[in-house]
N, C-alpha and C positions, 0 to 999 in steps of 0.2 A: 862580332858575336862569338862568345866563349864555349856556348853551347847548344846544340840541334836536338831532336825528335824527330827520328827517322821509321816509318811504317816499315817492320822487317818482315823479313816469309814466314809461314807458317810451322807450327814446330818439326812435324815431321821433312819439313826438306833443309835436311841436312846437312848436302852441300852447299844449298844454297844460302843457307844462314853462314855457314862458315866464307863460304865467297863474297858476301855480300858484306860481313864484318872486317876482312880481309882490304876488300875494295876503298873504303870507308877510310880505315889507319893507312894507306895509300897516300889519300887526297889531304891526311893530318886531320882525322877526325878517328879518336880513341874511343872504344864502347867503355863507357861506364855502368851504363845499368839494362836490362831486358827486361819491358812491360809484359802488358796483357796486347799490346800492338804494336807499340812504341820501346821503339831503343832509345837509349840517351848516348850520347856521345857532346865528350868537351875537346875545345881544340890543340892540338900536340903539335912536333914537325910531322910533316908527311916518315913514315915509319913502314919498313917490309915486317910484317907481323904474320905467324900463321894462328888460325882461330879453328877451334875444336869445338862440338857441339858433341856432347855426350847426354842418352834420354832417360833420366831418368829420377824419377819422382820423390826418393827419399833424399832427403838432405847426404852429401860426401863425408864418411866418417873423417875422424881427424889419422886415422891408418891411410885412409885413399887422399888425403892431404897432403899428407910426408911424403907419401911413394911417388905423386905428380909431383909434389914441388922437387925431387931427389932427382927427377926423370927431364926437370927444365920446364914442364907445364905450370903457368901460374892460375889458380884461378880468379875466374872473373866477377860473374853473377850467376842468377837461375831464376827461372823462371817455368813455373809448373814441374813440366819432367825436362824442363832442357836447362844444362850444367854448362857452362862457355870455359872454356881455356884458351890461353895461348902463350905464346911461346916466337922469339926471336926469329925471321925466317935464316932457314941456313945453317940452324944451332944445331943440327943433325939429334932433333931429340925423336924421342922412340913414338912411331904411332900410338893412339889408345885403344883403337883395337889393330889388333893381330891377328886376330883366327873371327871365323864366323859366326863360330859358337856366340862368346861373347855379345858381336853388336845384335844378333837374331833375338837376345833376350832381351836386350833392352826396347828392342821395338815393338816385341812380343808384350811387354809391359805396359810402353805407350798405346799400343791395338786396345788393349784390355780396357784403358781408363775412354777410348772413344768408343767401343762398345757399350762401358757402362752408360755413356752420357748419353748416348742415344734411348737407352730402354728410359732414363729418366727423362728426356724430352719427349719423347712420343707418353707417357702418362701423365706428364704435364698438359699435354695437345690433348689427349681422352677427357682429361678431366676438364679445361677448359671448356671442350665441345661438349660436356655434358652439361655444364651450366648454361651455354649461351640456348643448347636445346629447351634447358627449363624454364631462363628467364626468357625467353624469346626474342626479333628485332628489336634495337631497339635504336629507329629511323633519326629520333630527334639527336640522341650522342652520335651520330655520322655528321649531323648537320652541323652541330655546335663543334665536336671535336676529331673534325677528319683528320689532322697534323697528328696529332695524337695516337689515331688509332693507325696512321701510315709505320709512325715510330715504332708501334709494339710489335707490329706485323713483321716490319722490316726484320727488329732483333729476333725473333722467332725463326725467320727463314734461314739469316745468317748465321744462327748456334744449328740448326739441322742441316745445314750444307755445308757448314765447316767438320762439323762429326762425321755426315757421309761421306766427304770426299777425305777426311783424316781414313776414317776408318779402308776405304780404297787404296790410297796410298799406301799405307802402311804395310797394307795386306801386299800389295805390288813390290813394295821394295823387300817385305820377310822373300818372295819367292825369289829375285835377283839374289837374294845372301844367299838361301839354299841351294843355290847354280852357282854358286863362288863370285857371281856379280857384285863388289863391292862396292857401296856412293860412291859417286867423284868429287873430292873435293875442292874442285872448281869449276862447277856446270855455270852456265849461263843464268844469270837472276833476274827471274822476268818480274817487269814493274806490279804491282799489286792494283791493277784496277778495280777489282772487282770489289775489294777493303775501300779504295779511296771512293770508290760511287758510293756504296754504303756509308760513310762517312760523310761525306757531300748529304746526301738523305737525312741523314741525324740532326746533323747540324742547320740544316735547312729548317726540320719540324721543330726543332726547339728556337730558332730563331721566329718560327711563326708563331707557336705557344706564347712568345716574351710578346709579339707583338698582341695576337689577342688580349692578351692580361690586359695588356697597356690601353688599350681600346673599349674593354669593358666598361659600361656605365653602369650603375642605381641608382634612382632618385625621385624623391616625390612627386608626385603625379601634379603638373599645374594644373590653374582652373581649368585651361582651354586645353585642349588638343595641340601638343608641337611635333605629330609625328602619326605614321600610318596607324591613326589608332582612336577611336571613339571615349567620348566622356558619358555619364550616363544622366547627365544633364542634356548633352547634346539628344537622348534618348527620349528626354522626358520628365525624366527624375529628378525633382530640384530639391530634395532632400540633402541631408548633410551628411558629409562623409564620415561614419563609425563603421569600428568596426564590430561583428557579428558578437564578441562576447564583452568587448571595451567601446567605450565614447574617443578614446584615441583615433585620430584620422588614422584610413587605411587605403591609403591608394599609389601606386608606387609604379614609376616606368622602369625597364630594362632594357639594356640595348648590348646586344653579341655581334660582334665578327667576326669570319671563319673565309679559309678560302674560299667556301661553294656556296656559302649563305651569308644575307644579314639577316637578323631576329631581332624583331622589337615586340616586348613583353608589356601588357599593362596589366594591373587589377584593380579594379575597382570596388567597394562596399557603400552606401548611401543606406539610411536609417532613420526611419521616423516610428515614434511611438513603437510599438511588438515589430511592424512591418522593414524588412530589409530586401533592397535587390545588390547582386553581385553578377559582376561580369569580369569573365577574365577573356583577352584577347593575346593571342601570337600572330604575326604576320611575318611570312619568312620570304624575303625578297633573294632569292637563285642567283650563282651566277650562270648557270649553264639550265633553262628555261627547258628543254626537250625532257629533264627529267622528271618537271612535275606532275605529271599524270602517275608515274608510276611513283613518286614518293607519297603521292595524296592518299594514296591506297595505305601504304605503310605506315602513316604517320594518324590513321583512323584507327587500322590494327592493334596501335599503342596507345590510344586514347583514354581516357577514364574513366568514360563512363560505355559506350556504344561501339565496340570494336570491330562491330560486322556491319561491312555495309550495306546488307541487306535489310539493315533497321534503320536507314536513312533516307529520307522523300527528297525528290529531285525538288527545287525551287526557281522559278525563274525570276533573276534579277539581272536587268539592265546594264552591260557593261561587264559582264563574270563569263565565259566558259561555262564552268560547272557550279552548282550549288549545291551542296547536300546539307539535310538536315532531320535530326533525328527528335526526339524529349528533350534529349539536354542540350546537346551541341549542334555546331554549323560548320560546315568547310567550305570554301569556297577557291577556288584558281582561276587565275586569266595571267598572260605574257609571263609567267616567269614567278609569279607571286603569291603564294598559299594564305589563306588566310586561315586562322582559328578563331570561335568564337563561342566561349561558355555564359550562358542567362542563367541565374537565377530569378523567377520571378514566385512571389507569394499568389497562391490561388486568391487569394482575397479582390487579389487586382483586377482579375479577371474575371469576366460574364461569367454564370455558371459555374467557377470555378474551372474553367476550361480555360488552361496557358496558350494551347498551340497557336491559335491566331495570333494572339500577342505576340508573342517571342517570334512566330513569322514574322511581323512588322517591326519589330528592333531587329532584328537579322536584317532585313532587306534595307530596314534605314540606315542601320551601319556599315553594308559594305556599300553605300552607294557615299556616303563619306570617307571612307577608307580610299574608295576607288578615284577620289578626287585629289589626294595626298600620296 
């Protein structure tokens, strides 16, 4: 192997980026380049090198070019506000800083750009939480995409704990320089656990992401039933499948997995002459059962039509826990297993004009087939 990616410290530790690149041309490993995490380095002989970290955000004129290269410092890379140099160990070239002045400004500099970041991630955070306030939960994208929303969460904490503890440090080491306390440029360089968990996390949710993708179905709906999920022939309705504005079949399964769920989605449309029924069904199979009583609630709150459930009549069916059931919709849970279930039915079908018995009795007949699957 001619070349490595090494996780290096964070910009404001100073000595430790220099210790650590130091360390590194030791063992015959040269830095070539400084990422946003990653260093590059290709393989050399093991070499005594000293390494310089200077902080500072403007590109080096070609005046501060001459005067380091005149002084034995070569430059290396940069990366945001950090400048890397080095230089021969031994070559007796001149520090980059001398006096306190100097380095207090350049940290004074980098303090500034993690103050800035913070005032724009905290109005990022505002304005986030003012939309999720307007759009409200919304239970079914947890179900579908926990990986997902672990990932965004994760990068969110780690840009505000990296700026609060930049913006800490920073401020810690301005008041060492004002006491004559100058870095040391060869502290001890502690491994970066808390970057490589964070990384582990990333890569984990995007490895789940690839797999969901890979795992998603769509597909037309067979005649029969291959899955927790009713046909509306099984219902009743031996009409033919169109859909509500075309004679094109309209019937289609879907199938998700997620770490905490599976979801399988049907809809249905059947049509004769004016007359159409539609149903559409979700059944969301848990993998952690204890939470469904309280997602059953959330997952009404988002519903389409009925989001309080105070507009929902209890139903007893055979085999369920809970039934509810409103005009439009039905929910029902037992062991771990939510079900959804949207009717359309035309008053024509019904006595009077009166749906509710009916669409009680395809609710009840469907989850007592569902409950069998």
């Amino acid at each position: 192997m001619k070349t490595k990616w090494l996780l290096h410290p964070e910009d404001y530790r100073l000595g430790e980026n220099e210790s650590f690149y130091s360390g590194e041309a030791a063992k015959g490993w040269r830095l070539v380049k400084r990422g946003g995490y990653f260093s590059s380095f290709t393989r050399v002989n093991p070499e005594r090198v000293l390494y310089r970290v200077e902080l500072d955000s403007r590109e080096p004129t070609p005046e501060q070019f001459a005067l380091y290269e005149e002084c034995g410092w070569e430059w290396v890379t940069k990366r945001g506000a950090v400048n890397v140099y080095r230089a021969p160990e031994g070559s007796d070239v001149p520090e980059l800083y001398t006096d306190a002045e100097g380095l207090s400004g350049t940290v004074k500099r980098l303090r500034r750009s993690y103050l800035l970041n913070i005032i724009i991630e905290l109005a990022l955070l505002a304005a986030l939480a003012a939309v999720l306030a307007r759009v409200g939960f919304d239970a079914r994208s947890v179900l579908l995409l926990p990986e997902t929303h672990v990932y965004y969460a994760s990068i969110i904490v780690y840009c505000l704990a990296t700026t609060l503890t930049g913006i800490v440090c920073t401020t810690r080491l301005l008041r060492g320089i004002r006491r004559g306390v100058m870095p040391s440029h060869t502290p001890r360089v502690r491994r970066p656990w808390g970057k490589i968990c964070l990384i582990t996390v990333w890569v984990l949710c995007l490895a789940l992401i690839a797999v969901q993708l890979a795992l998603y179905r769509r597909a037309e709906m067979p005649e029969a039933s291959d899955g927790p999920y009713v046909t509306l022939s099984e219902l009743g309705f031996e009409w033919e499948r169109k859909g509500i504005m075309s004679d094109d079949p309209d019937a289609d399964v879907e199938r998700v997995w997620s770490p905490v769920c599976r979801i399988t989605s049907a809809n249905e449309t059947v049509r004769e002459g004016g007359d159409w029924v539609s149903i559409d069904e979700t059944v969301y199979d848990l993998t952690f059962p204890v939470a469904e009583r309280l997602l059953l609630r959330a997952l009404i709150s988002d519903s389409h039509f009925d989001k309080d459930p105070e507009q929902y009549t209890p139903l007893e069916v055979p085999g369920w826990d809970e039934v509810l059931m409103s005009s439009w919709e039905c929910w029902a849970r037992r062991d771990g297993r939510l079900v959804y279930l949207y009717l359309y039915l035309p008053s024509s079908l019904a006595p009077g004009g009166d749906t509710w018995d009916m669409k009680a009795a395809c609710f009840r007949s469907a989850l007592e087939l569902i409950s069998e699957r």
